[in-house]
N, CA, C and O atoms as CSV, one atom per row, in Angstrom:
chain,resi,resn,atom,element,x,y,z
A,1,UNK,N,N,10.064,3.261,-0.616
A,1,UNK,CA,C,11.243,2.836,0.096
A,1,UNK,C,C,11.066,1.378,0.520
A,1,UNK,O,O,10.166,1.019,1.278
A,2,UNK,N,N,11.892,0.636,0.036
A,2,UNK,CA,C,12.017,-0.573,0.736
A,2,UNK,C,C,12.285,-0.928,1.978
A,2,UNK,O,O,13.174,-0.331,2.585
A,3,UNK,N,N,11.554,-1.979,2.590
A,3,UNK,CA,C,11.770,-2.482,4.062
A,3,UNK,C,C,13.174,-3.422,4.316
A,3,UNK,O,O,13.457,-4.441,3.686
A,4,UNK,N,N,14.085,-2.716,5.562
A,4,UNK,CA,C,14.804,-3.680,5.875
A,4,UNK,C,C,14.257,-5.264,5.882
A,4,UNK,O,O,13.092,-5.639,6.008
A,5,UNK,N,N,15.476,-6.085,5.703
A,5,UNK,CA,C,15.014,-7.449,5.856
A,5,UNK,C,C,16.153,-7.824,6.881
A,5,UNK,O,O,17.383,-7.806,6.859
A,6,UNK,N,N,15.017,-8.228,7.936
A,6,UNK,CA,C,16.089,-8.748,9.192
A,6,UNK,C,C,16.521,-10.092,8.752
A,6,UNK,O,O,15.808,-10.977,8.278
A,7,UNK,N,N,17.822,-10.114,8.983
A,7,UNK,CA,C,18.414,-11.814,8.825
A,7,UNK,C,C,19.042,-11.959,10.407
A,7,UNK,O,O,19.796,-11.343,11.160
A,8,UNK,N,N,18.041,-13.449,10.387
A,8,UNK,CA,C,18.164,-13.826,11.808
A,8,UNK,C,C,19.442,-15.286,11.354
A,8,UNK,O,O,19.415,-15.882,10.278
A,9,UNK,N,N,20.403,-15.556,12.450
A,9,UNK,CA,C,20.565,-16.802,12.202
A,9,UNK,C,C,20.613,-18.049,13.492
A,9,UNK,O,O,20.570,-18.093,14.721
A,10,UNK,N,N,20.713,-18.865,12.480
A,10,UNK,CA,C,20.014,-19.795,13.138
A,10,UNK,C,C,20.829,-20.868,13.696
A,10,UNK,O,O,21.918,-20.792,13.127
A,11,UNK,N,N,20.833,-21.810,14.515
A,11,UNK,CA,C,21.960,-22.924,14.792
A,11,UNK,C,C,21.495,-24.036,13.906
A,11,UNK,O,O,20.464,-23.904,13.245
A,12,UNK,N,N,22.276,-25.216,13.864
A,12,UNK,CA,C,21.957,-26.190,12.708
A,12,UNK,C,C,20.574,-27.084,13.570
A,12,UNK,O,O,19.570,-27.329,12.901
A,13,UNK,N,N,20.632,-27.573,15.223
A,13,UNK,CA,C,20.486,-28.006,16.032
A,13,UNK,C,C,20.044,-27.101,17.528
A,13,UNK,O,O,20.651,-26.129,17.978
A,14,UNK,N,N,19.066,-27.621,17.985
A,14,UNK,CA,C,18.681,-27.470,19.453
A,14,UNK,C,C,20.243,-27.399,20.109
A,14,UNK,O,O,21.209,-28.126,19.878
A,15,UNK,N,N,20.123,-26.356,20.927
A,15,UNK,CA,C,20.939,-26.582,22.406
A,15,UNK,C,C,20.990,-27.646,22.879
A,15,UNK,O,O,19.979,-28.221,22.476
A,16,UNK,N,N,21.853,-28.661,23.850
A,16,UNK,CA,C,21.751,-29.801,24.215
A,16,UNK,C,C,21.059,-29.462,25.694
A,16,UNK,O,O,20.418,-30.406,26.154
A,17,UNK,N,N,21.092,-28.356,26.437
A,17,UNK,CA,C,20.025,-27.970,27.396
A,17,UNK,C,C,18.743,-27.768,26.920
A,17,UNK,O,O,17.905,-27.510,27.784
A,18,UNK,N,N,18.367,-27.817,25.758
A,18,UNK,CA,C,16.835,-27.534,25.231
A,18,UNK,C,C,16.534,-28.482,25.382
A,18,UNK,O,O,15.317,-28.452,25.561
A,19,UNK,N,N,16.962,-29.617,25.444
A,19,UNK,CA,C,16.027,-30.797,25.788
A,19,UNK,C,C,15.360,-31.082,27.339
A,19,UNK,O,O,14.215,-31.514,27.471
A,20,UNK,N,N,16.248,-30.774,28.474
A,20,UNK,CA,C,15.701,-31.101,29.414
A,20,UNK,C,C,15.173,-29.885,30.151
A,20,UNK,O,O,14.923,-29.933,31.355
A,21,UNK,N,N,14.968,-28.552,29.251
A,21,UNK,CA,C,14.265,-27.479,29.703
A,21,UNK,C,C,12.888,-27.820,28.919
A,21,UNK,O,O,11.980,-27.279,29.552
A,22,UNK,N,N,12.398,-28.475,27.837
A,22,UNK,CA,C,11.680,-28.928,27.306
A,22,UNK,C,C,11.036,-29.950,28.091
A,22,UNK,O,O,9.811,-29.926,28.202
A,23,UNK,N,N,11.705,-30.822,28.633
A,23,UNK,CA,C,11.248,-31.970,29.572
A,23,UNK,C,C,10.392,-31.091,30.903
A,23,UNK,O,O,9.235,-31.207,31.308
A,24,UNK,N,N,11.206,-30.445,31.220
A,24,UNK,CA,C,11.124,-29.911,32.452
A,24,UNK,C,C,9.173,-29.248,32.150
A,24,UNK,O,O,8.104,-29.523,32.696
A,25,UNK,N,N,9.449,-28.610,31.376
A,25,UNK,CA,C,7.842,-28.084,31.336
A,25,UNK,C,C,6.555,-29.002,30.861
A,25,UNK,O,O,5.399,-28.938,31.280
A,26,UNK,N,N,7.279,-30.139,29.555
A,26,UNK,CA,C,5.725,-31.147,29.314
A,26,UNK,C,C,5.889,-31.843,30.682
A,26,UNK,O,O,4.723,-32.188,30.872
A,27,UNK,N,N,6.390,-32.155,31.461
A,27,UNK,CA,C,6.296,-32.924,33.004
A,27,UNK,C,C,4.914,-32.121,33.733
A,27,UNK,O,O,4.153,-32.752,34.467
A,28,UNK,N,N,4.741,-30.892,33.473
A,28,UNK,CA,C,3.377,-30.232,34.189
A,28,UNK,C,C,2.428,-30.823,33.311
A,28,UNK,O,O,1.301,-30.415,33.595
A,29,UNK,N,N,2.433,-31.778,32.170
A,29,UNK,CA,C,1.682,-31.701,31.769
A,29,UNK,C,C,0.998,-33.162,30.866
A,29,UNK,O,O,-0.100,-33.315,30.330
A,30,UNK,N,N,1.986,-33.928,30.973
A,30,UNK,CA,C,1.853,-35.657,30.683
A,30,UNK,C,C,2.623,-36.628,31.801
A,30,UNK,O,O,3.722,-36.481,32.336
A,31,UNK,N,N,1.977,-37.301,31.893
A,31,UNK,CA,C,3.557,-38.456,33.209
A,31,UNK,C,C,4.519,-38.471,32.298
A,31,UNK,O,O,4.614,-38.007,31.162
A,32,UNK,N,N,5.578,-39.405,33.350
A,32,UNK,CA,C,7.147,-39.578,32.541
A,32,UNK,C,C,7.626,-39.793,31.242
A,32,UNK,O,O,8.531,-39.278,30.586
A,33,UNK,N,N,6.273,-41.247,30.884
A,33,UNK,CA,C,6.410,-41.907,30.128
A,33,UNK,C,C,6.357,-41.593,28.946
A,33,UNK,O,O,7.131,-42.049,28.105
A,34,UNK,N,N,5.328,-40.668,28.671
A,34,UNK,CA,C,5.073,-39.442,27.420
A,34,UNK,C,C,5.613,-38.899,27.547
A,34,UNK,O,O,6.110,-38.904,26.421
A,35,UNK,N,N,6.131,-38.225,28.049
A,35,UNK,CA,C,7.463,-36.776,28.409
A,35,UNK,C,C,8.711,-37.614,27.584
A,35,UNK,O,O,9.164,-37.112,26.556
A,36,UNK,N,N,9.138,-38.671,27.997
A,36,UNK,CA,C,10.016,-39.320,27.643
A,36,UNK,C,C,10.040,-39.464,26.213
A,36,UNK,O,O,10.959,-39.041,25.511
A,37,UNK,N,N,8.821,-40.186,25.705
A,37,UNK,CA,C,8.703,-40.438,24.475
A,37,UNK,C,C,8.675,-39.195,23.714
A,37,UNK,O,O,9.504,-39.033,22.818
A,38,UNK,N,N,7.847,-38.341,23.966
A,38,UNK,CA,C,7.779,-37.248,23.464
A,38,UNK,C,C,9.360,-36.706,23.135
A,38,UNK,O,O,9.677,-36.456,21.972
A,39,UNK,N,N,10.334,-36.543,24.269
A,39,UNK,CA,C,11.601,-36.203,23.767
A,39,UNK,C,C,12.031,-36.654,23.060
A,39,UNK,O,O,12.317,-35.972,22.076
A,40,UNK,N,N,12.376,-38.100,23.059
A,40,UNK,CA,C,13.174,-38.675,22.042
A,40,UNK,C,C,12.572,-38.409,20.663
A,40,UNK,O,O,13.237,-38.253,19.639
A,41,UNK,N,N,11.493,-38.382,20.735
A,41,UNK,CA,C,10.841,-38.021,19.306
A,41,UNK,C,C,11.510,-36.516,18.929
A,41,UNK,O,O,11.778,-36.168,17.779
A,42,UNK,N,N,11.668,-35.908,19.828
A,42,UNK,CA,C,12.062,-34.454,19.483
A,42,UNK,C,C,13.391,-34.310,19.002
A,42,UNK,O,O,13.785,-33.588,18.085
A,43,UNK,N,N,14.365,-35.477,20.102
A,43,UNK,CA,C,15.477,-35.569,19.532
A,43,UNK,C,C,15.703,-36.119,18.030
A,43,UNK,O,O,16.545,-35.664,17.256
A,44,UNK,N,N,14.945,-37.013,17.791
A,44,UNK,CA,C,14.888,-37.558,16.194
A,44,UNK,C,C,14.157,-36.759,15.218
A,44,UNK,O,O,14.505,-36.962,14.055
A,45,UNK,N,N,13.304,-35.971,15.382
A,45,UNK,CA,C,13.033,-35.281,14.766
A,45,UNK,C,C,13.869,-34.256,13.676
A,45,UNK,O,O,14.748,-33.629,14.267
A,46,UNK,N,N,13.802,-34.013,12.509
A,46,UNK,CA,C,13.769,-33.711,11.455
A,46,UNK,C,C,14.004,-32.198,11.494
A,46,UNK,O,O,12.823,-31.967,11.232
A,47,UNK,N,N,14.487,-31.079,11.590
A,47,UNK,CA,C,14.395,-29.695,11.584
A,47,UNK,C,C,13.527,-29.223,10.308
A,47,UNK,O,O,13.908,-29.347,9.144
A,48,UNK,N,N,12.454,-28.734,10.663
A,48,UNK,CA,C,11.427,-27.843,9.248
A,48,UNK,C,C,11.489,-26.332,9.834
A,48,UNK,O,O,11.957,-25.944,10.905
A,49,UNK,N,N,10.858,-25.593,8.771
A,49,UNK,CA,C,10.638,-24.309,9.251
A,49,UNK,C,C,8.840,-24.154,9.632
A,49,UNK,O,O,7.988,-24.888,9.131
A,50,UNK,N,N,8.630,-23.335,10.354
A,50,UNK,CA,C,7.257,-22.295,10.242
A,50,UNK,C,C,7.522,-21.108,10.792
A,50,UNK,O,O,8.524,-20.994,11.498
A,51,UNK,N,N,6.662,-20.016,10.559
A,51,UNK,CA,C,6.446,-18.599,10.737
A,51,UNK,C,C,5.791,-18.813,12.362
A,51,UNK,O,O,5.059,-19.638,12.908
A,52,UNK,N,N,6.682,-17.280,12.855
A,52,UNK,CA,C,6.247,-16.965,14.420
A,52,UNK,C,C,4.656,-16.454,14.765
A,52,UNK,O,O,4.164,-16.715,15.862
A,53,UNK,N,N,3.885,-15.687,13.707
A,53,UNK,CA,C,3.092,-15.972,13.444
A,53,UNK,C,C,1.804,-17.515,13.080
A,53,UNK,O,O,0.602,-17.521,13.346
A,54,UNK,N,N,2.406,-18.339,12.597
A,54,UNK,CA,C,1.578,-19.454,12.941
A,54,UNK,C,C,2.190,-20.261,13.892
A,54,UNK,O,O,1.691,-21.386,13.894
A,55,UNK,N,N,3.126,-20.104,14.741
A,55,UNK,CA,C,3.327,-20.887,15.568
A,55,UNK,C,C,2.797,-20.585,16.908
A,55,UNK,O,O,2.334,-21.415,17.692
A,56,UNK,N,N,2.905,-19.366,17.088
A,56,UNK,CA,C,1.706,-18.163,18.092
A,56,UNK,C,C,0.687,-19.035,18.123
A,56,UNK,O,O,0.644,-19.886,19.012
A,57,UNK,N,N,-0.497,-18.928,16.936
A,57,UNK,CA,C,-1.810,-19.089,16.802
A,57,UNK,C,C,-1.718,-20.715,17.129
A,57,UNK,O,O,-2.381,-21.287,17.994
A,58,UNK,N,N,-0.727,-21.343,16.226
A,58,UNK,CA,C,-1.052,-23.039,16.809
A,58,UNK,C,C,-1.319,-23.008,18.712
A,58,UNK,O,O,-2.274,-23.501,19.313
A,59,UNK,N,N,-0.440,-22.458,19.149
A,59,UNK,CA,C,0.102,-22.780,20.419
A,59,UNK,C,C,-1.601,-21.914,20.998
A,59,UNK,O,O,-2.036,-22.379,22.051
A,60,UNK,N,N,-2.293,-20.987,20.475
A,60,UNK,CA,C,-2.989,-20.630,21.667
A,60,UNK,C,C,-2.586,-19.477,22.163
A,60,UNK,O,O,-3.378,-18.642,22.601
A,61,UNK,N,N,-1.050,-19.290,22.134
A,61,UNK,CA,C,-0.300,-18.014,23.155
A,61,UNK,C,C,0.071,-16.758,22.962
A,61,UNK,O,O,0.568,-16.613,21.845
A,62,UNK,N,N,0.040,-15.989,23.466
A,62,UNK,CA,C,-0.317,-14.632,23.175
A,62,UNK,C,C,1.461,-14.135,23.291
A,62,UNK,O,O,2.360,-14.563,24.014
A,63,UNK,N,N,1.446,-13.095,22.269
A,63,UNK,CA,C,3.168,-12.334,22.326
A,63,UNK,C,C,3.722,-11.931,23.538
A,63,UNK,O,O,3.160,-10.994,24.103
A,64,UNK,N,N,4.646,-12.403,24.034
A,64,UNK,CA,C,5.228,-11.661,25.184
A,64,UNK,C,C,5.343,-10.065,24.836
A,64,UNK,O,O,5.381,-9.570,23.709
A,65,UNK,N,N,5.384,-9.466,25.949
A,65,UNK,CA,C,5.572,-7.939,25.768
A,65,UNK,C,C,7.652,-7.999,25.121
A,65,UNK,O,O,8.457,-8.874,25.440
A,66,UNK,N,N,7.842,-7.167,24.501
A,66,UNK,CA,C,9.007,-7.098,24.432
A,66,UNK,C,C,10.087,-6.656,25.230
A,66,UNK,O,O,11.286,-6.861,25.040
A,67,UNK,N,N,9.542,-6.031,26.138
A,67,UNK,CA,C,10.117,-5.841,27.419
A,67,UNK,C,C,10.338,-6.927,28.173
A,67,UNK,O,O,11.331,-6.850,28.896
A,68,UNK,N,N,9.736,-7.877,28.221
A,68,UNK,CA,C,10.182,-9.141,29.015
A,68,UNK,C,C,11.852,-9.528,28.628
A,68,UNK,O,O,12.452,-9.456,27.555
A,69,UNK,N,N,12.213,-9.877,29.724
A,69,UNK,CA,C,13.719,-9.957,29.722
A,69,UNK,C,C,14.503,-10.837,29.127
A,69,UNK,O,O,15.680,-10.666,28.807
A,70,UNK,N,N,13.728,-11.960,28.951
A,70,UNK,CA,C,13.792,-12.654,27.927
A,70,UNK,C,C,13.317,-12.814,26.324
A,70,UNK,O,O,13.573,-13.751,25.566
A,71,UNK,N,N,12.610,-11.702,26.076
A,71,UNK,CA,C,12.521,-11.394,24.501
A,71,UNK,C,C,13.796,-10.662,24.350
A,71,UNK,O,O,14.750,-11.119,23.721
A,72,UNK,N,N,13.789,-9.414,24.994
A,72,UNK,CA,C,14.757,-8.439,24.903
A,72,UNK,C,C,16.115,-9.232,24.805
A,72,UNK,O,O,16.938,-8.809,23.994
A,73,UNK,N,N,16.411,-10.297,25.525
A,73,UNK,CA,C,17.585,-10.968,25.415
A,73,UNK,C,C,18.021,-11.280,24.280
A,73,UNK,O,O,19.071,-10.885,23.774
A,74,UNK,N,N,16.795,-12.410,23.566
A,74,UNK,CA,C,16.976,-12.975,21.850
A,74,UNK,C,C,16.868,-11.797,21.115
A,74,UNK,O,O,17.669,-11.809,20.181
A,75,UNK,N,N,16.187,-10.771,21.168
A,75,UNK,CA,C,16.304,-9.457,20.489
A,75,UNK,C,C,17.804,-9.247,20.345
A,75,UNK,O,O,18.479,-9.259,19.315
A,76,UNK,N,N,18.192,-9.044,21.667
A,76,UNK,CA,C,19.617,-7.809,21.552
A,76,UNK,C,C,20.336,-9.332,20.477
A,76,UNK,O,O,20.854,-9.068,19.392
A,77,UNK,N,N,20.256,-10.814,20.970
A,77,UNK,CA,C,21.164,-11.795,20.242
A,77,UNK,C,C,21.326,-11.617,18.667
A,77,UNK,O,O,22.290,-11.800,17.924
A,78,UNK,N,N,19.634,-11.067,18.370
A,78,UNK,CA,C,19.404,-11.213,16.779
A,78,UNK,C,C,20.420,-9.724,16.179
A,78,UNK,O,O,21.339,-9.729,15.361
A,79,UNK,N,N,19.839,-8.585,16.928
A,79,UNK,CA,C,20.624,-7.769,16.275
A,79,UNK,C,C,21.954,-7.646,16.609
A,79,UNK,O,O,22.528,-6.643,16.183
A,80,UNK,N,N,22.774,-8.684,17.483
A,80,UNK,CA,C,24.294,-8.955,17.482
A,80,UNK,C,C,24.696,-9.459,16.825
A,80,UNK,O,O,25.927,-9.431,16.834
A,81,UNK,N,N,23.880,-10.469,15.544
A,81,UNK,CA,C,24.330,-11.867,15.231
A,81,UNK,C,C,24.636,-13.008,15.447
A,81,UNK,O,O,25.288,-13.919,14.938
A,82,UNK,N,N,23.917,-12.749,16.483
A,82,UNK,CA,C,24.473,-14.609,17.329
A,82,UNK,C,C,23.638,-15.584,17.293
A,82,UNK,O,O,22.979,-15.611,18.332
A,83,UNK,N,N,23.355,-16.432,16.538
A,83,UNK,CA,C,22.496,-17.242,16.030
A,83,UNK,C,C,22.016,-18.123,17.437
A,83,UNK,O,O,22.532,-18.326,18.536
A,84,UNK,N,N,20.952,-18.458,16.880
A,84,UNK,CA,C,19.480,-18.963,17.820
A,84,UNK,C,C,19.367,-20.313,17.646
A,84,UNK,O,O,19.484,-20.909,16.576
A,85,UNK,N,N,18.990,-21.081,19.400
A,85,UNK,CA,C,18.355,-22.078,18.685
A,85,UNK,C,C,17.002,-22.600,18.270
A,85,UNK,O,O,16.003,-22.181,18.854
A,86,UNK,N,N,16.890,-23.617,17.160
A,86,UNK,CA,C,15.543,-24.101,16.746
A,86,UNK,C,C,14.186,-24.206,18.098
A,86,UNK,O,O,14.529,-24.409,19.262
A,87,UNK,N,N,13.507,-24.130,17.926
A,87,UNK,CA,C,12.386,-24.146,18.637
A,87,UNK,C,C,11.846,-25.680,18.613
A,87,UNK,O,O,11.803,-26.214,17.505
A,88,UNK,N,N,11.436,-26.421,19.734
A,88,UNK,CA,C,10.687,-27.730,19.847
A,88,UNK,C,C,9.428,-27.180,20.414
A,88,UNK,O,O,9.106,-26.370,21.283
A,89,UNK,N,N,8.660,-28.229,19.262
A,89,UNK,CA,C,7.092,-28.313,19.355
A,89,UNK,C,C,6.714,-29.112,19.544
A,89,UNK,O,O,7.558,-29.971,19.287
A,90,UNK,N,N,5.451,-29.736,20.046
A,90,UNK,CA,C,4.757,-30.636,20.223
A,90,UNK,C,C,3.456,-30.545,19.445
A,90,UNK,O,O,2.971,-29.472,19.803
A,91,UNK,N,N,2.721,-31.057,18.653
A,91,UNK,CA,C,1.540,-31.107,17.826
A,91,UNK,C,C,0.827,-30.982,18.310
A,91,UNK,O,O,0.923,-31.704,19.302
A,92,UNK,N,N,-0.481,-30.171,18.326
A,92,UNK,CA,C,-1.844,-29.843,18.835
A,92,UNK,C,C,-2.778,-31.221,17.640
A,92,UNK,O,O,-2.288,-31.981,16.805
A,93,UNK,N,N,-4.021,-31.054,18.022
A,93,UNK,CA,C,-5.027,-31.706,18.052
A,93,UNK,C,C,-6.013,-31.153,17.432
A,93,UNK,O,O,-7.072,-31.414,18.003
A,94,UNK,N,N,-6.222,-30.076,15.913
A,94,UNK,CA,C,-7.799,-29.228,15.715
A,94,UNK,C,C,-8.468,-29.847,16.279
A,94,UNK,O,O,-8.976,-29.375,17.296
A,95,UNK,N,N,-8.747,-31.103,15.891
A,95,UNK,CA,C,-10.120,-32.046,16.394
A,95,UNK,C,C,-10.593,-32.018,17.287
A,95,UNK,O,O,-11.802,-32.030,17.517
A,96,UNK,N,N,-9.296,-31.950,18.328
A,96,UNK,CA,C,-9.756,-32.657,19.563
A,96,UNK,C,C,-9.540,-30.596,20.231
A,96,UNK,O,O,-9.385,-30.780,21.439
A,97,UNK,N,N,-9.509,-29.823,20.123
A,97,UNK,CA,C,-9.233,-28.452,20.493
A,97,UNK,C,C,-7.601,-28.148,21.242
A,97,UNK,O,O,-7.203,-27.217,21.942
A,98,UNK,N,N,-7.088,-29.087,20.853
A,98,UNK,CA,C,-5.701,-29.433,21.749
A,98,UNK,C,C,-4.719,-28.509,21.284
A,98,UNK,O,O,-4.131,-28.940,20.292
A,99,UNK,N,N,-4.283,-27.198,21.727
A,99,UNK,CA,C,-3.240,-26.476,21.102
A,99,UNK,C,C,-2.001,-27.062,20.835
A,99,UNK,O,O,-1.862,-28.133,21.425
A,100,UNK,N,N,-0.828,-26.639,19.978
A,100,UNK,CA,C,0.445,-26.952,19.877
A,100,UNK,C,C,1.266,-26.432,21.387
A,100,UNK,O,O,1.197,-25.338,21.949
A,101,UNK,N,N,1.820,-27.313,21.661
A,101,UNK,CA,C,3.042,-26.655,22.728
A,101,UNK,C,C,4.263,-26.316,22.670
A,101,UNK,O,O,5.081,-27.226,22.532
A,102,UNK,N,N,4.743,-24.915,22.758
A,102,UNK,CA,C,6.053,-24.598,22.276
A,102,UNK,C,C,6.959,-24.791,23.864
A,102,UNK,O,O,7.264,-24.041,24.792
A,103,UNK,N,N,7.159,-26.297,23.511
A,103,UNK,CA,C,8.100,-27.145,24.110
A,103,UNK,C,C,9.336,-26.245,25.100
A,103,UNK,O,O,9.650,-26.095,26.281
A,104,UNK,N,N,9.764,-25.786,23.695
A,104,UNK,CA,C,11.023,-24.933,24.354
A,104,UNK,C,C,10.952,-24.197,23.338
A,104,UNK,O,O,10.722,-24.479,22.162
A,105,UNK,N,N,11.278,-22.692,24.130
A,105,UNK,CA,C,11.500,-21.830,22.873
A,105,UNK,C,C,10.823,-20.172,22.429
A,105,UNK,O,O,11.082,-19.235,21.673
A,106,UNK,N,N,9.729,-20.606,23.545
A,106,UNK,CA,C,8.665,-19.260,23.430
A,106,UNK,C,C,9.624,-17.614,23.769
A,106,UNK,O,O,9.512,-16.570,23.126
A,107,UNK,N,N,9.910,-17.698,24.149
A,107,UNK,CA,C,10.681,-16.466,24.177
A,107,UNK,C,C,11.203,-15.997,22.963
A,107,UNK,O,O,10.875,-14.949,22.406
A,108,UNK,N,N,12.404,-17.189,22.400
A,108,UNK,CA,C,12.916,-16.976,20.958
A,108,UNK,C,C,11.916,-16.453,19.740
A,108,UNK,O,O,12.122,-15.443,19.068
A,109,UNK,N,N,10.580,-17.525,19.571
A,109,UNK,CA,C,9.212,-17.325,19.085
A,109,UNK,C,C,8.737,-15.793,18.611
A,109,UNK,O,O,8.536,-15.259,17.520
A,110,UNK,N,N,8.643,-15.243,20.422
A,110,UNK,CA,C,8.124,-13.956,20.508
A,110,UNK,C,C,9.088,-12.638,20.007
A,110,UNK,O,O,8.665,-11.482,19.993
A,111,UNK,N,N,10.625,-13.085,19.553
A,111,UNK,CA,C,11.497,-11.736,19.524
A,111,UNK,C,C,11.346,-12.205,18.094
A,111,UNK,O,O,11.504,-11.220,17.374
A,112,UNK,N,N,11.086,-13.394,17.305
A,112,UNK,CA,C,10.847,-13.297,16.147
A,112,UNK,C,C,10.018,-12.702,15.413
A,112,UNK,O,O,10.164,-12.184,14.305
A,113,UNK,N,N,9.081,-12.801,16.117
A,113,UNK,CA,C,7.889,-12.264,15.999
A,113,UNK,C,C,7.865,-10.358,15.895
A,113,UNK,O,O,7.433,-9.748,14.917
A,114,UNK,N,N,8.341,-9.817,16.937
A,114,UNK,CA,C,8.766,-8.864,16.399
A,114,UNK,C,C,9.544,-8.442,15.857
A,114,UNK,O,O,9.573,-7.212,15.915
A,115,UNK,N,N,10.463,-9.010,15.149
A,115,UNK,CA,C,11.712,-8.558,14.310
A,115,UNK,C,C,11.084,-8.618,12.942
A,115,UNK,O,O,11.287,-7.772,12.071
A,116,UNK,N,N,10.173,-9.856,12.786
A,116,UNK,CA,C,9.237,-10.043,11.480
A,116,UNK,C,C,8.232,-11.329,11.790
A,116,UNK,O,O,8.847,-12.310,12.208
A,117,UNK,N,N,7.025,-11.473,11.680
A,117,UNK,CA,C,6.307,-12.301,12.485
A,117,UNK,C,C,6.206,-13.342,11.025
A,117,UNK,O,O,5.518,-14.356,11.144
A,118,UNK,N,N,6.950,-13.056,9.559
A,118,UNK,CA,C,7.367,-14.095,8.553
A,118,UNK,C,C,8.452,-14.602,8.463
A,118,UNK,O,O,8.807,-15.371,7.570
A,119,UNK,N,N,8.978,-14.292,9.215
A,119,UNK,CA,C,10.528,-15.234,8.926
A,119,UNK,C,C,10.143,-16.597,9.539
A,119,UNK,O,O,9.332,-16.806,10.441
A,120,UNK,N,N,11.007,-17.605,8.756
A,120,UNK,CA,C,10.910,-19.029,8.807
A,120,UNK,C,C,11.992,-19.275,10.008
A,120,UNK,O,O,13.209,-19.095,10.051
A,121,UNK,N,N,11.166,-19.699,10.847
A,121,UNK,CA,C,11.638,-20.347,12.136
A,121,UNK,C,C,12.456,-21.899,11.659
A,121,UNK,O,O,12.143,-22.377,10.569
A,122,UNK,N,N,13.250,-22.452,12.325
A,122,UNK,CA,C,13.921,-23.585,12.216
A,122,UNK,C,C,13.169,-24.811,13.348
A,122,UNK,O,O,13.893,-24.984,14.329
A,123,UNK,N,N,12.066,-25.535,13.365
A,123,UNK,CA,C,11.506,-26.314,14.177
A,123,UNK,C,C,11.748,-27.553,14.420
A,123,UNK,O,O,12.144,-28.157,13.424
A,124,UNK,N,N,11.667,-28.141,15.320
A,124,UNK,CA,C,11.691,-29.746,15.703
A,124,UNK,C,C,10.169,-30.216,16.463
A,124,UNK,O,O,9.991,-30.053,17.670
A,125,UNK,N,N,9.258,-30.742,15.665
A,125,UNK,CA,C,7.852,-31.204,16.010
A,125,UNK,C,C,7.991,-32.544,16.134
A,125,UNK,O,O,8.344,-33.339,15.262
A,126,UNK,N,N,7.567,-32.848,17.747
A,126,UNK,CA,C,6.729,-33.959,17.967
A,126,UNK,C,C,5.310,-34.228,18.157
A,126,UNK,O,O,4.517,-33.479,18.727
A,127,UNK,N,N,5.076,-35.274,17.670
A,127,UNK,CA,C,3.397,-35.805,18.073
A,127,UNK,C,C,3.255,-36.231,19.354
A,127,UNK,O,O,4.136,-36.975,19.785
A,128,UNK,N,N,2.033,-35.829,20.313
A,128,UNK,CA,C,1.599,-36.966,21.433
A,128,UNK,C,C,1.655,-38.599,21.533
A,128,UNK,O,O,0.798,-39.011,20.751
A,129,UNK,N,N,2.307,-39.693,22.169
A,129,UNK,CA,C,2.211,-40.388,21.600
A,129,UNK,C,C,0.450,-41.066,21.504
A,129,UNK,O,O,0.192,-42.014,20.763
């Protein structure tokens, strides 16, 4: 028997609130000035895909339970059809042990993850400057 194939969809573009919910969290974690740069880079950034599965492992972060109210949310969205937005990243460091930061988005991430931890996510990656 063949496996359903979940089709998730996707928006073309970030939310225009994903940016300063994105801001809002690298601020715990670079001054302004990088935060800043870092966005605009995010805003110019390019949309690619990766799997919720390697975006997990980049980041370091472990699956939300699906019960969290916010998986369950993008859950119930996916199986309504109401398309999602792209996820912003920030680039980790192998070298330096520096994980990826899922900017904005971890929630979305984690209901992907269980719906199919291969489906191609829609991303916007920035570098540190």
């Amino acid at each position: 028997m063949a496996e359903a194939t979940i089709h998730v969809k996707w928006k073309d573009q970030p939310d225009e609130h994903d940016y300063p919910a994105a801001a809002d969290f690298l601020d715990m974690l670079g001054d302004p000035d990088v935060v800043n740069t870092v966005i605009e880079e995010l805003r110019a950034a390019q949309v690619t895909h990766k799997k919720a599965k390697d975006i997990l492992r980049a980041s370091q972060l472990e699956i939300l339970p699906a019960y969290n109210p916010y998986v369950r949310r993008d859950l119930e969205k996916i199986l309504a059809g109401k398309a999602l937005s792209p996820i912003l990243l920030v680039r980790g460091n192998f070298r330096r042990g520096v994980p990826a930061q899922i900017a904005d988005g971890y929630h979305r991430v984690c209901a992907i993850y269980y719906s199919d931890e291969n489906i191609l996510i829609p991303v916007k990656i920035a570098a540190l400057p």
